[in-house]
Chimera marker file (.cmm) of the C-alpha trace (Angstrom):
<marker_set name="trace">
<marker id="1" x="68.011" y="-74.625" z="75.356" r="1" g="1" b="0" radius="0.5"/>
<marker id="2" x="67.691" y="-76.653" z="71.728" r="1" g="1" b="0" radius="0.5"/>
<marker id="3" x="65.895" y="-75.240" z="68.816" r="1" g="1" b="0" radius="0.5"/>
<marker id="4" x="63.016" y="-78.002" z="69.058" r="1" g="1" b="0" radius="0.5"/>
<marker id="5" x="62.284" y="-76.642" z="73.294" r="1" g="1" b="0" radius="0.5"/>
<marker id="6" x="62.557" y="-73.270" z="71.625" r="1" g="1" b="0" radius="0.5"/>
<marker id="7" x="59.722" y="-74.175" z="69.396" r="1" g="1" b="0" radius="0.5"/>
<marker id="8" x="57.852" y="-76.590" z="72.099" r="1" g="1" b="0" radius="0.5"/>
<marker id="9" x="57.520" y="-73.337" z="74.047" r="1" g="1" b="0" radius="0.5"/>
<marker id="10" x="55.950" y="-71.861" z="71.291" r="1" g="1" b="0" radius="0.5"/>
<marker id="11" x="53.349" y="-75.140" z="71.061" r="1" g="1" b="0" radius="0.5"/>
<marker id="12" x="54.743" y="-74.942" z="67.411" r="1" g="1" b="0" radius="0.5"/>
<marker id="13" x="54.930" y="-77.961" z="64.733" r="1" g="1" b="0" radius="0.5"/>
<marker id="14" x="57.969" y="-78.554" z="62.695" r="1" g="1" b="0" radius="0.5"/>
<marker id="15" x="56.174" y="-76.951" z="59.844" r="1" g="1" b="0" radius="0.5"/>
<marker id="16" x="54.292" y="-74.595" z="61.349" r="1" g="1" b="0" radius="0.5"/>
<marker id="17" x="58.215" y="-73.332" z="62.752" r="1" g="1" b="0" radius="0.5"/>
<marker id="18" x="59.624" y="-73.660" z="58.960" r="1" g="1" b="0" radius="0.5"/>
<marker id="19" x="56.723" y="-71.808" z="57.475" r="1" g="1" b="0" radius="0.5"/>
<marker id="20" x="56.702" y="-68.779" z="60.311" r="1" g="1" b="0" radius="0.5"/>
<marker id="21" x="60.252" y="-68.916" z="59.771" r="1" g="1" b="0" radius="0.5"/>
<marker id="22" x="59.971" y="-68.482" z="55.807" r="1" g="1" b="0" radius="0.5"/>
<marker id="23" x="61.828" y="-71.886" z="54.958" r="1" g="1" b="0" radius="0.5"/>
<marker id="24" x="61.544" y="-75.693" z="53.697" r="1" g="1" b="0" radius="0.5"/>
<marker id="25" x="59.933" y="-78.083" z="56.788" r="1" g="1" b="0" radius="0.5"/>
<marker id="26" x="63.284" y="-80.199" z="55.515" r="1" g="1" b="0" radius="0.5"/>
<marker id="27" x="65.697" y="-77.334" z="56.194" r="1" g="1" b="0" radius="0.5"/>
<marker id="28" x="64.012" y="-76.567" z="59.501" r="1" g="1" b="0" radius="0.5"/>
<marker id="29" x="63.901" y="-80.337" z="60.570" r="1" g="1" b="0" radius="0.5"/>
<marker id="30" x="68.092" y="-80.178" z="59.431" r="1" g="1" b="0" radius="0.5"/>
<marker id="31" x="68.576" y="-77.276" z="62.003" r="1" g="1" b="0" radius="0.5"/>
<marker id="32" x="67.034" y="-79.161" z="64.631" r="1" g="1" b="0" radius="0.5"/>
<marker id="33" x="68.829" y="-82.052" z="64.340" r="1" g="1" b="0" radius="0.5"/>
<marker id="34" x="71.871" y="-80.637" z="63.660" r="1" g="1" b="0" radius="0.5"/>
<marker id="35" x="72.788" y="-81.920" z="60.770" r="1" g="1" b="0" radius="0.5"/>
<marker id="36" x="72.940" y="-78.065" z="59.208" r="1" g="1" b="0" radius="0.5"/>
<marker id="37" x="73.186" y="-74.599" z="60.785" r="1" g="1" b="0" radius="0.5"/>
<marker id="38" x="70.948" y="-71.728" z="60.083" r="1" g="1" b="0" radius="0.5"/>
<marker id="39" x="72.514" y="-68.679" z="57.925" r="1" g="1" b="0" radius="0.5"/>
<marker id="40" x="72.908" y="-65.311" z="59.690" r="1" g="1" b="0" radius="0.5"/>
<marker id="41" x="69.842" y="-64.305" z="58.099" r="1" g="1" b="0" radius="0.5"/>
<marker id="42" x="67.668" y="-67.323" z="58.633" r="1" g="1" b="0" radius="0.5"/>
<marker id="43" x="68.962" y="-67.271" z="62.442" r="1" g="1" b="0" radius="0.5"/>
<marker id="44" x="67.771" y="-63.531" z="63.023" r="1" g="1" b="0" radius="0.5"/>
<marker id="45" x="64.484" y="-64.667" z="61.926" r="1" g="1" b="0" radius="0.5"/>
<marker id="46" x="64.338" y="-67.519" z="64.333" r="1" g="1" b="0" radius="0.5"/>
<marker id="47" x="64.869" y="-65.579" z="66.797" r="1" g="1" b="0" radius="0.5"/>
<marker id="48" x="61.946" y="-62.861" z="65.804" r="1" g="1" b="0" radius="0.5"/>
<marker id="49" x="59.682" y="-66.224" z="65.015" r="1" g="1" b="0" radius="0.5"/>
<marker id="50" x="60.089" y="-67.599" z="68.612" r="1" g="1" b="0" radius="0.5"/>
<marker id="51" x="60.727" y="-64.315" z="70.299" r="1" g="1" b="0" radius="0.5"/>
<marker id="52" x="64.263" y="-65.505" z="71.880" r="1" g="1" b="0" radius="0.5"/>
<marker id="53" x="67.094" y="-63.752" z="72.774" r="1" g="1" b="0" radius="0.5"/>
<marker id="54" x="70.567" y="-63.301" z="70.452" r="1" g="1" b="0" radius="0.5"/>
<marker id="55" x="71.976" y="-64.712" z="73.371" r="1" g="1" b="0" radius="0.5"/>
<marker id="56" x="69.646" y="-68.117" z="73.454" r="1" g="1" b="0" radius="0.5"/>
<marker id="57" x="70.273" y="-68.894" z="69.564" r="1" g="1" b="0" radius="0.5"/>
<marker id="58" x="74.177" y="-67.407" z="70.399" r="1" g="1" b="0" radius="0.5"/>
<marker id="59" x="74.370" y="-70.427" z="73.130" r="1" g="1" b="0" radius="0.5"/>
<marker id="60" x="71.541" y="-72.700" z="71.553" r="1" g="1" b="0" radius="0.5"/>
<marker id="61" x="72.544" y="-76.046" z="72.573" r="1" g="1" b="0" radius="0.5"/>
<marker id="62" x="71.725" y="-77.279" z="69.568" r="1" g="1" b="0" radius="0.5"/>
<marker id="63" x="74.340" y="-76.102" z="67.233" r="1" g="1" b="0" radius="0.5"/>
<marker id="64" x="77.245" y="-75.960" z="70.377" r="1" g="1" b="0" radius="0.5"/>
<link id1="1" id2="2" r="1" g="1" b="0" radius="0.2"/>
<link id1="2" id2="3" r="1" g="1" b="0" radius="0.2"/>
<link id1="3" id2="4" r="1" g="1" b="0" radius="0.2"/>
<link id1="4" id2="5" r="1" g="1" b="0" radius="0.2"/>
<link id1="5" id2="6" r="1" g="1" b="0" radius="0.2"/>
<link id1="6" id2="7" r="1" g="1" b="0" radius="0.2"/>
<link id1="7" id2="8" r="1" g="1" b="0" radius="0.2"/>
<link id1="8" id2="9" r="1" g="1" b="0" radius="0.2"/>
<link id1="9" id2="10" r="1" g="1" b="0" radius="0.2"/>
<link id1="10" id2="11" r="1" g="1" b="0" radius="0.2"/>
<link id1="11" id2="12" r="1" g="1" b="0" radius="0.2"/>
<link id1="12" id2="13" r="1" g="1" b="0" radius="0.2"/>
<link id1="13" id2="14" r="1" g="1" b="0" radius="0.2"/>
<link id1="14" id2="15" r="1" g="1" b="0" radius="0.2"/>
<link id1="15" id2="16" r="1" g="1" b="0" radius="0.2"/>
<link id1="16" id2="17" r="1" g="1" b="0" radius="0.2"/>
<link id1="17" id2="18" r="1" g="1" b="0" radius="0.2"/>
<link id1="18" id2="19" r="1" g="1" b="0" radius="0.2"/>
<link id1="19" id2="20" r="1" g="1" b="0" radius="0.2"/>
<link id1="20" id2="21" r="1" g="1" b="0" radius="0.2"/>
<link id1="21" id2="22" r="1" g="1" b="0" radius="0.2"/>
<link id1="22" id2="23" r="1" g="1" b="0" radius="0.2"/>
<link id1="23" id2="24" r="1" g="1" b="0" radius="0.2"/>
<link id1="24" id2="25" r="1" g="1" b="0" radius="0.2"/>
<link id1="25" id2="26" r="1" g="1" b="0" radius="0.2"/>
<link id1="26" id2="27" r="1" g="1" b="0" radius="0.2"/>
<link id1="27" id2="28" r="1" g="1" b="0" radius="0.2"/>
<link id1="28" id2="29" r="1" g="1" b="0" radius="0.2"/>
<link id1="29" id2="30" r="1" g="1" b="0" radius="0.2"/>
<link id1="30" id2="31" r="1" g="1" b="0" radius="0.2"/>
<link id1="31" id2="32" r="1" g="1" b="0" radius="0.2"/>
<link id1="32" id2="33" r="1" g="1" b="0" radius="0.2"/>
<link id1="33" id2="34" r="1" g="1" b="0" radius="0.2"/>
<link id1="34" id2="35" r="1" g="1" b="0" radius="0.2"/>
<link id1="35" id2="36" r="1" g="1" b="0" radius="0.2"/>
<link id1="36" id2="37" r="1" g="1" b="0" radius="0.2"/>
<link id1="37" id2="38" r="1" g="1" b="0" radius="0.2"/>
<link id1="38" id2="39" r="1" g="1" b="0" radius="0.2"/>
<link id1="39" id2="40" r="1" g="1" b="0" radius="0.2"/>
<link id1="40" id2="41" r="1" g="1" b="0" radius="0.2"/>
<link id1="41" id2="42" r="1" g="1" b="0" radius="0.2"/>
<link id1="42" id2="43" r="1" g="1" b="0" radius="0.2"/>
<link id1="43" id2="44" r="1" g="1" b="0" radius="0.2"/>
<link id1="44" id2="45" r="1" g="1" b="0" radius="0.2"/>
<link id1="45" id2="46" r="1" g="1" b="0" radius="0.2"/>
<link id1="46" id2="47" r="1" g="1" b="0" radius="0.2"/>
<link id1="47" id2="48" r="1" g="1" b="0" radius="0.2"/>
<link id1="48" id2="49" r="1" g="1" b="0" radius="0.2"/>
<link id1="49" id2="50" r="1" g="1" b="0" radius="0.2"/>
<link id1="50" id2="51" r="1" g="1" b="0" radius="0.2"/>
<link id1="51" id2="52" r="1" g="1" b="0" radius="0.2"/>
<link id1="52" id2="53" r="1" g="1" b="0" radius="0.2"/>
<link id1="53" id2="54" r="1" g="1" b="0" radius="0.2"/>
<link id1="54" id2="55" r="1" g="1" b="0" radius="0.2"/>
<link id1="55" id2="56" r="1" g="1" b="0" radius="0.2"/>
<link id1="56" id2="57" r="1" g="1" b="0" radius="0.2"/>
<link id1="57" id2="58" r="1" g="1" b="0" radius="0.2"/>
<link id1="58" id2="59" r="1" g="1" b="0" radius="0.2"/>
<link id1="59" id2="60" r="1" g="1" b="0" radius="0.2"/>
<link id1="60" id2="61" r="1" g="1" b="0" radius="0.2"/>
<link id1="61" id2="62" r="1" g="1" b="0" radius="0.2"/>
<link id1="62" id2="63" r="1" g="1" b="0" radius="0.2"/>
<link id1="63" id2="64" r="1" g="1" b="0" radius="0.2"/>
</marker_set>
């Protein structure tokens, strides 16, 4: 699974992600792209903002 199905599940927007997330709509857009990767910190709240497991962001297809 990618970070932008993990937030399609959620019927989230880019910003609406970003802002639940507690960063920049830029950052978050950079993550889904993957053109940047998420801190420790900033992935442990993705996963409490989309309710996912350590093991989805762990494997997310995305950043693999």
């Amino acid at each position: 699974m990618t970070l932008k199905q993990m937030r399609l599940r959620k019927l989230l927007t880019q910003a609406e992600a970003a802002k639940l997330i507690g960063c920049g709509t830029s950052l978050y857009s950079q993550w889904e792209t993957g053109n940047r990767t998420p801190s420790i910190a900033s992935l442990k709240r993705i996963k409490e903002a989309f309710g996912c497991t350590a093991e989805e962001i762990a494997f997310c297809e995305t950043w693999n």
